[in-house]
N, C-alpha and C positions, 0 to 999 in steps of 0.2 A: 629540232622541235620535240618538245614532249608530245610521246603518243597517244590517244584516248583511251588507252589501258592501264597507263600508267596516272594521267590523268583519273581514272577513276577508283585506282587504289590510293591516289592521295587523298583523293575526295573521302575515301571511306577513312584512312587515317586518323585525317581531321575532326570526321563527327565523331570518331572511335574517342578521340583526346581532347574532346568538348568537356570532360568533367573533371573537375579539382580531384578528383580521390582518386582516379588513373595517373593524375600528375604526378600525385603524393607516391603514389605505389614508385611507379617508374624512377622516382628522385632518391627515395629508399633505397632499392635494387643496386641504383649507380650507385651509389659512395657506400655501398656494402661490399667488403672485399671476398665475402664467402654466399652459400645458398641459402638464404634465409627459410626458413619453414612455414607451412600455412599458418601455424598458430603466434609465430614470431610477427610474421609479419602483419600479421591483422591487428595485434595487437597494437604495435608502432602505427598502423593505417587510422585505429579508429580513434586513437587519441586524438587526435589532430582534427577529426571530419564530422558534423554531424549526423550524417548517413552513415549508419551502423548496419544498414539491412543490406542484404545481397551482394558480398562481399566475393563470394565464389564469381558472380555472375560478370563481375567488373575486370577479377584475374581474366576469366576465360575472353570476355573481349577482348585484353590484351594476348592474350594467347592469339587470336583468331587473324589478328592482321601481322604476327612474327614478329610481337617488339618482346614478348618476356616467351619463357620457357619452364620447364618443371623437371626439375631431377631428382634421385634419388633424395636429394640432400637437402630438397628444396627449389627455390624459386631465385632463376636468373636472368641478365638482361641479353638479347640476340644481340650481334653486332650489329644489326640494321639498327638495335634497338637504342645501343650506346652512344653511336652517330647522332642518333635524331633527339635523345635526353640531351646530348651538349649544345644540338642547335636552339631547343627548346629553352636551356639554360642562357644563350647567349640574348633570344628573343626576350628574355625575362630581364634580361640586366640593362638593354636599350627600353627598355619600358620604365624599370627604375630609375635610370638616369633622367629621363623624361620627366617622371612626376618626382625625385626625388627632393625632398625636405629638411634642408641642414637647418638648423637651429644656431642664430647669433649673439654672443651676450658682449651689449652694445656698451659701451662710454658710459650708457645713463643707467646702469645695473640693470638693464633690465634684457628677457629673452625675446627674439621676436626671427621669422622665418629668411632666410636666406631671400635678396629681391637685387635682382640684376640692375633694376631701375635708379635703386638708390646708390647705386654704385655711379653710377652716369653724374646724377644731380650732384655726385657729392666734386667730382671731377670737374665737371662745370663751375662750380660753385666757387671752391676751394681755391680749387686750382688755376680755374679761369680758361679752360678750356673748351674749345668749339664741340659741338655735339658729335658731330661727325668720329672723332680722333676719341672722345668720351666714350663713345659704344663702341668703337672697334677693342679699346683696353678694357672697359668693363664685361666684354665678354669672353677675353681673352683670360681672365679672373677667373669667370665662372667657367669657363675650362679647365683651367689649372687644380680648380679646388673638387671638383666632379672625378677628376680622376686621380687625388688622392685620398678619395676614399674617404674622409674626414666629416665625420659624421657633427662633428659639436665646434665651432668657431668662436673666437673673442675676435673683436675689433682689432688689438695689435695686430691680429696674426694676419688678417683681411689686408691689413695699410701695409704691410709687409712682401703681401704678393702684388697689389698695387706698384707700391715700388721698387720691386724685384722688375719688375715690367716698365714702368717708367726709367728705368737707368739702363736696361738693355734695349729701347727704343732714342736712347742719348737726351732721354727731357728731365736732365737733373735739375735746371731750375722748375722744373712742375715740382718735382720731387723735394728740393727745397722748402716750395710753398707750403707744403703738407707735413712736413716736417710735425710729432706733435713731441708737446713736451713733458718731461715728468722725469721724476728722478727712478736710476734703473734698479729693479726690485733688489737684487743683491747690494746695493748700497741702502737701499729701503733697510732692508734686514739687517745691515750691520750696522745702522743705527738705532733699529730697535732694539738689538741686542747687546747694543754696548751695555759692559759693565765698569769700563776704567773711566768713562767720564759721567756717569749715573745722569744721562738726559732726564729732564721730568718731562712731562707730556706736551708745555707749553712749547719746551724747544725745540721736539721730535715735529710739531706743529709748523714752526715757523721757520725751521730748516730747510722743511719742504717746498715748504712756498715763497721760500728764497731760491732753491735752486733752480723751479720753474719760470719765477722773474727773471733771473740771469742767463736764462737759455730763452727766454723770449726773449729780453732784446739783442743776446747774440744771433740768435736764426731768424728775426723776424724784423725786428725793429730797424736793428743799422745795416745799411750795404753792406754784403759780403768781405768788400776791401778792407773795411774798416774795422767790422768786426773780427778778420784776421790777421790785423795789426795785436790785438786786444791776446787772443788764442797763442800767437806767439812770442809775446813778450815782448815787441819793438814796442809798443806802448801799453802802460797802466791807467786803470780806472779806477778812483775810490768809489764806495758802495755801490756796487754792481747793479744788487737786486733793488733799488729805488730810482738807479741813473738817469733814467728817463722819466722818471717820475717828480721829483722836488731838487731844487738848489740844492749846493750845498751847504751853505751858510750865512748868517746877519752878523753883519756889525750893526747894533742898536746901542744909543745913548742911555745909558740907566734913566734919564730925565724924562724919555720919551714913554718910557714903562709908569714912571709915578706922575707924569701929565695925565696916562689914562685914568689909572686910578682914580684921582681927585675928580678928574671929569666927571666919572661916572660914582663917585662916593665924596660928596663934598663935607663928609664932615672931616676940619680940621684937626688930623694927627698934633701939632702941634699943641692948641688946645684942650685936648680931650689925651690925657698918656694913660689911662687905664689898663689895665694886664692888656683885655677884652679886647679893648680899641686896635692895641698894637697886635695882639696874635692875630685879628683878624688882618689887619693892613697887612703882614706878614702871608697870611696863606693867599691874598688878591695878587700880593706880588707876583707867588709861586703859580696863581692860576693862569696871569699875562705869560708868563712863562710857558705855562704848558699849552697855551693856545698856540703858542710860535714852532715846536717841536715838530707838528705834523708836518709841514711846510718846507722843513731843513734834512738832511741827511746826513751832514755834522756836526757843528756845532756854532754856539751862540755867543757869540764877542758882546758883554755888555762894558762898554767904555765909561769911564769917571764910576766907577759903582762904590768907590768908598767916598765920595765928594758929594753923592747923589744921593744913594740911599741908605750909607752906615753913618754917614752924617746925620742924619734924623734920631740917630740914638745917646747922641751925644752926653746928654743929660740924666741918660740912664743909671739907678745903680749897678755895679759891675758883677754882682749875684742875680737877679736880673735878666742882665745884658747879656750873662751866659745860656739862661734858659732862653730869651729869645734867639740867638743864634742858633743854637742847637735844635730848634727848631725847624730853624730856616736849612741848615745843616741836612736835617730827617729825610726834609722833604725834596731836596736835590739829590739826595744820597737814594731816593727809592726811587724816582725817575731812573737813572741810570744803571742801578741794580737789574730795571724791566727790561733795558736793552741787552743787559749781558752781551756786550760786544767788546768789554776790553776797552772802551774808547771815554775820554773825557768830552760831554758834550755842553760843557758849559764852560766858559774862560770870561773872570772876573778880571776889570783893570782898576788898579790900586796910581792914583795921579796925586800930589803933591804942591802947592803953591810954594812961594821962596819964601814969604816970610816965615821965621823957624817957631815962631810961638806958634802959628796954625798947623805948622809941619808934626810938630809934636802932639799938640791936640790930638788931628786927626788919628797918627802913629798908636796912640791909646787904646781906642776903641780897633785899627784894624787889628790891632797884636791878640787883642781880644778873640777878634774872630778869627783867624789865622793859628792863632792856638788852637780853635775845635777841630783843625784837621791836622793838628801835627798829633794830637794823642794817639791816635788809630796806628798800625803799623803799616810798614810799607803796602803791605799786598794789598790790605781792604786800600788802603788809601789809591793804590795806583789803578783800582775800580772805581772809586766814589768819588775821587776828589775833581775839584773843577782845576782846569788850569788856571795859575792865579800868572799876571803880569802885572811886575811893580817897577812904575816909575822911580829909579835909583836917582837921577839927574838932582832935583830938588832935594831929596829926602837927603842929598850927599852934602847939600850945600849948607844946610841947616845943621851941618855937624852930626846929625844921630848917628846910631849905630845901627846895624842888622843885628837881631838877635841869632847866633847860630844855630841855636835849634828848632828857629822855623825855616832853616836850608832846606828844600828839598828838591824831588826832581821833577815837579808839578810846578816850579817856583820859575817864574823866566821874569829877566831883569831887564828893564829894554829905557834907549834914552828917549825924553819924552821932546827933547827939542826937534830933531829931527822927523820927531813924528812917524814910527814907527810902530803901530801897532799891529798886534798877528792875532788872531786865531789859533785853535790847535792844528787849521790846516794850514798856517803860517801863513797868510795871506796880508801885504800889508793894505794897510784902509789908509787910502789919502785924507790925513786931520790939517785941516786948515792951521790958522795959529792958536793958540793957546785961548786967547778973548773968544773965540769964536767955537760954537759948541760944531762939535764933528758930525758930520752928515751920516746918516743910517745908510749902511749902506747891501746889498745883498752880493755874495758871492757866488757865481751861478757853480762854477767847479774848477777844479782843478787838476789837469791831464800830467802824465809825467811820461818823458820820452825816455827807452832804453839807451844810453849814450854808450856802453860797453856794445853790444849788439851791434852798432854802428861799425864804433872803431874794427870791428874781427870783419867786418862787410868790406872796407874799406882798405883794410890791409896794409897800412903806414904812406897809405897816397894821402894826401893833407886835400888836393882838391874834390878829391872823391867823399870824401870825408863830408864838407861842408856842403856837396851836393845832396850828399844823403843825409842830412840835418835838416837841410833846407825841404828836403820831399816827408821828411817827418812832421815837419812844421807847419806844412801845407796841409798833412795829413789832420792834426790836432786841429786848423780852424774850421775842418769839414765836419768834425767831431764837435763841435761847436755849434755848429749850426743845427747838423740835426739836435743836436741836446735844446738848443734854444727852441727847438718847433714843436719837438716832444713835449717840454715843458707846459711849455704855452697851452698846447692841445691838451693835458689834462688840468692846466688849473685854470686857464683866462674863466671858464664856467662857470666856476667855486664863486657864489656871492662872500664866503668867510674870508676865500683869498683875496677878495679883490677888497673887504671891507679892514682885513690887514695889512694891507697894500696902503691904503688910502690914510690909516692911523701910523704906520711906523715910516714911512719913504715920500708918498708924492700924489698927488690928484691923477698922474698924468699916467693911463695906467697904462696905453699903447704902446710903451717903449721899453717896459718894465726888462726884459731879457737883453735889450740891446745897452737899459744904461747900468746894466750887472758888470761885477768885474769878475774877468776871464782870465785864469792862471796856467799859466804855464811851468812847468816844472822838470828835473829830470831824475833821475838817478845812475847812480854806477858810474860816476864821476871818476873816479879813480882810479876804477879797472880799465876805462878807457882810456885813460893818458898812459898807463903801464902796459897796453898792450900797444896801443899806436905809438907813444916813445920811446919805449924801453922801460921805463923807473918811473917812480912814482914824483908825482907833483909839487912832491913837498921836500924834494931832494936835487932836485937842478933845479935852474932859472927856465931851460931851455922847457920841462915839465910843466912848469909854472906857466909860462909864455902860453902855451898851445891851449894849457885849462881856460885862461881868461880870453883867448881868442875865441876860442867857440861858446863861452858866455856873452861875448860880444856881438857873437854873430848871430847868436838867438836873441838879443835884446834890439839887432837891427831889424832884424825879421819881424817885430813885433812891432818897432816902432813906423815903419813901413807901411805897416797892416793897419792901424791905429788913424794916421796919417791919411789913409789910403778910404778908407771908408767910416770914420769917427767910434770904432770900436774900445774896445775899453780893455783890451787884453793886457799882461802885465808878467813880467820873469819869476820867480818867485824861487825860494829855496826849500827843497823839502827838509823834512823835520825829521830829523833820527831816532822819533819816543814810539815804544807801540804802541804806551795808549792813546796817541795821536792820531796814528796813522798805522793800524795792527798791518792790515794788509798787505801794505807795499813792502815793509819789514818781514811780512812771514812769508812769503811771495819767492820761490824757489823758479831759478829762473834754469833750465838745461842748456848745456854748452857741452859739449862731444862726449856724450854719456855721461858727463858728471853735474851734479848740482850744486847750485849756491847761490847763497844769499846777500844780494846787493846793498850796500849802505847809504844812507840820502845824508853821509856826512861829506863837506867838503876839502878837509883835512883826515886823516888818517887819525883811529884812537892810537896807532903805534907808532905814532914818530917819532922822533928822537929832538925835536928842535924845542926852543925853552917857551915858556910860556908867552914871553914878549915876542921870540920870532913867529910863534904862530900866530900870535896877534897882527902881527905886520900884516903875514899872508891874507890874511881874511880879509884884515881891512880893503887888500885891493877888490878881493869880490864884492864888498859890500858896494863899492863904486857902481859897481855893472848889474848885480842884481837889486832890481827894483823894490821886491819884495817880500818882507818875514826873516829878514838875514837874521842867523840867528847863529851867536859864537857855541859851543857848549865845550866846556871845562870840565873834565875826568880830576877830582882830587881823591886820591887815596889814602886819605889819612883822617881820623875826626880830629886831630889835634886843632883847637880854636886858634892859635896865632898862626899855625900855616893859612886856615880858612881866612882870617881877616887878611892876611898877607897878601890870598889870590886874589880875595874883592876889592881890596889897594889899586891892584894891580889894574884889571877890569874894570871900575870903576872910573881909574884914571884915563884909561885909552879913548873915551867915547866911543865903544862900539855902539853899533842902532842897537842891537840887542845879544844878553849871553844867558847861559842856565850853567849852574852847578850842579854835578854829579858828583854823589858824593861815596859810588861805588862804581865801580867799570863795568860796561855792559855794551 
């Protein structure tokens, strides 16, 4: 026990050290490494205190109970005195921690004090955690950040000790949930600072908030499984940052666009051909048009559009008929300029009747307009141009000719009996027969399975193979679903979507995502027959054999599914254009340190087989894929009689559909 002697020298200690300006002295003293002198140290004292009077009398108390002393040289601390300035010190620093004050600079730009409380709510909230488990880690926080001393906080740094703590207590899905998004400042900075692609403001703008679209719905939206199907390349998604947001495409009938029209503008075009009449009927068009854009995330199949709507210019002079297309031209042409994504979001279909005096008629005015985009050079063109699809079938049988210098590689030649029409994301649209006009129809999307990935999983086991096709397949209709709930949840709301709903598809608007068609698709076709057979597909039978078995066995998987619950999915072939499909083309996939880039060709550009043998080939896929089969032809030459010689060729096979290239790529 302390004794009542020593009890009353502490007593006296403490009222000795009741005043700030003995603290001050005593604080001085310590972290002075020599004797300070009375005139030094008063000076240092009085700075700081507003009692300036009686300065001797404050030493000599301290002198009085043996915490300071006096020597020749000045004034220093006892060791009784040093002891008790550190406990003083440490008493100071529990009192600090106590009431101390960090300052936050929050999400919302603004500063506001450090609150233990809002750390609980936000844990609860966020996270979805019970109160209990919320306050044991939000004070576990405010321990962490107390004793480093850190005087000035941001939000990151807060969510950071949060889940510094949530992952050493094993609650990574809490930590998941909290996850925030945003793109990370050093990529922030090297897109400001680019100077080799001169961003302008609008695409430093919209970059951004693409990249935090596509990390919300990889961290938040889709199940984890699913979303790291996506991260490692066993499956692709086109347009990431809207995927959960809009379709991704219409097949609409040109007729259904000038039905609005007239509905809503009854003066007859016909009647009335005034410049005035027709440029305005021209920009209503382009307006129906861009009411449909918001809606889609690729692009717009409008079907019969030279039967529909360049037929209404029939009787035009053809000085005229130039400046009205080029009109029409401008205004497609700046749409798609806004997107800057490299993509063609508009695909015109060019159809033909047998009689050949209408065949030619029509032929007149399209070459007209098919002219205003062969002038431009390739580059602008393979930005602006729309994809055009033309019905060769009729146009073939009425003897005309193709002119060669509207060949291009925006140009895809598809038969029309069969009924094959595509999109730019190759999608085919079931067309009833010819008498009957074809149903609008929407594509919700189109998934593509890595089929190389596979094969290297599988390891030349044939049954492991199709097992692990079939858990990819399963995978893609889960991707489905959520897409179809996601969808729903942001647009069934939209009075605009539902009132474009009800003018372009169907009254019936409850089924809208389930009577959408569902595409399936893959790529790296080739690298998996050559890793799981040896050689490539287009070199044995046995190659051959195994490509169309596992075409087959995704078109049973689908037809099963279909069957199984009246679904509407469908095989479909990807498309080898970037401007169709940038992404899955620049889409760099890793495989044991090294990268590369997958082709959504089904044939090899390098093969050595003649143009008819690879026609054979194809034809057999065209069999098993359902949809967008699409041949494409590498010729390397402008010479026109090799060109009409390949379209002879092609031409005469009835493939569903081919494009000429008329450079390698």
């Amino acid at each position: 026990m302390i004794s009542d002697k020593n009890i009353d020298i502490l007593e006296k200690q403490l009222k000795t050290l009741g005043k700030k300006i003995r603290i001050d002295i005593l604080k001085v003293l310590y972290h002075s490494s020599i004797p300070l002198p009375f005139s030094v140290l008063q000076k240092e004292i009085i700075e700081t205190n507003s009692n300036k009077s009686n300065f001797s009398f404050h030493l000599n108390s301290l002198k009085n109970i043996k915490l300071i002393t006096s020597e020749s040289d000045g004034y220093v601390l006892t060791n009784m005195g040093k002891k008790i300035m550190k406990n003083i010190l440490s008493i100071e620093q529990v009192i600090n921690d106590q009431n101390k004050t960090i300052m936050i600079r929050t999400s919302k730009y603004s500063k506001e004090p450090f609150n233990v409380h809002k750390i609980e709510d936000y844990l609860m909230k966020e996270g979805e955690i019970d109160e209990l488990l919320a306050c044991k880690i939000a004070n576990e926080v405010k321990s962490r950040i107390f004793k480093s001393e850190i005087e000035y906080l941001t939000a990151p740094l807060m969510r950071e000790y949060i889940n510094a703590i949530l992952l050493e207590q094993g609650l990574e899905d809490i930590r998941h949930k909290l996850t925030r998004l945003g793109t990370p400042p050093y990529e922030v900075f090297k897109l400001f600072d680019s100077q080799i692609n001169l961003i302008n403001p609008e695409q430093f703008i919209r970059t951004l908030g693409t990249d935090v679209s596509e990390q919300f719905l990889l961290l938040n939206l889709l199940p984890k499984d699913l979303a790291d199907l996506y991260i490692t390349g066993e499956i692709d998604l086109l347009n990431l940052n809207s995927w959960g947001l809009r379709p991704l495409g219409f097949y609409v009938n040109s007729q259904s666009i000038l039905d609005l029209i007239f509905s809503e503008n009854p003066e007859n075009l016909q009647n009335n051909r005034n410049s005035r009449t027709i440029i305005n009927f021209i920009l209503k068009f382009i307006d129906k048009l861009d009411s449909i854009y918001p809606y889609i995330s690729g692009d717009l199949l409008l079907g019969n559009f030279n039967k529909n709507f360049l037929s209404l210019f029939y009787d035009i002079n053809i000085n005229k008929l130039n400046t009205y297309f080029d009109i029409f031209k401008s205004q497609i042409s700046k749409y798609n300029a806004i997107n800057e994504d490299i993509k063609s979001h508009l695909s015109l279909d060019f159809v033909y009747d047998e009689a050949s005096n209408v065949v030619q008629e029509q032929f007149e005015i399209d070459h007209v307009f098919l002219d205003q985009y062969c002038k431009e050079s390739a580059s602008i063109a393979k930005v602006l141009n729309p994809l055009f699809l033309f019905d060769y079938v009729n146009f073939k049988r009425s003897n005309n000719i193709f002119p060669p210098h509207l060949i291009s590689n925006h140009l895809v030649f598809y038969n029309k009996v069969p009924s094959n029409l595509i999109n730019s994301s190759v999608i085919k649209v079931r067309s009833p027969s010819e008498r009957k006009q074809c149903e609008n129809k929407i594509i919700l999307d189109k998934i593509f399975i890595n089929l190389e990935l596979i094969a290297r999983k599988a390891n030349n086991n044939d049954d492991f193979f199709h097992q692990l096709l079939q858990e990819k397949m399963l995978s893609v209709f889960s991707l489905f679903s959520f897409k179809e709930s996601l969808v729903s949840k942001k647009l069934d709301s939209l009075k605009s979507w539902r009132l474009l709903y009800s003018e372009l598809f169907s009254d019936n608007f409850s089924n809208w995502t389930r009577d959408s068609i569902k595409s399936i698709s893959f790529f790296g076709l080739n690298e998996a027959i050559n890793y799981h057979c040896g050689i490539d597909l287009d070199r044995t039978l046995n190659s051959e054999l195994f490509a169309l078995e596992i075409m087959n066995s995704m078109g049973k998987i689908i037809e099963e599914k279909n069957d199984e619950d009246g679904s509407n999915f469908i095989l479909t072939q990807p498309h080898n254009n970037s401007r169709v499909n940038y992404s899955l083309n620049s889409k760099k996939r890793h495989f044991n340190g090294k990268y590369k880039i997958h082709s959504g060709k089904i044939l090899r550009n390098d093969t050595l087989l003649s143009l008819n043998e690879k026609i054979t080939i194809f034809k057999k896929f065209e069999r098993v894929i359902k949809g967008g089969v699409k041949f494409s032809c590498n010729i390397n030459s402008d010479d026109e009689e090799i060109l009409r010689e390949h379209i002879d060729i092609l031409t005469g096979s009835k493939l569903h559909a081919f494009s000429l290239n008329l450079a390698p790529y």
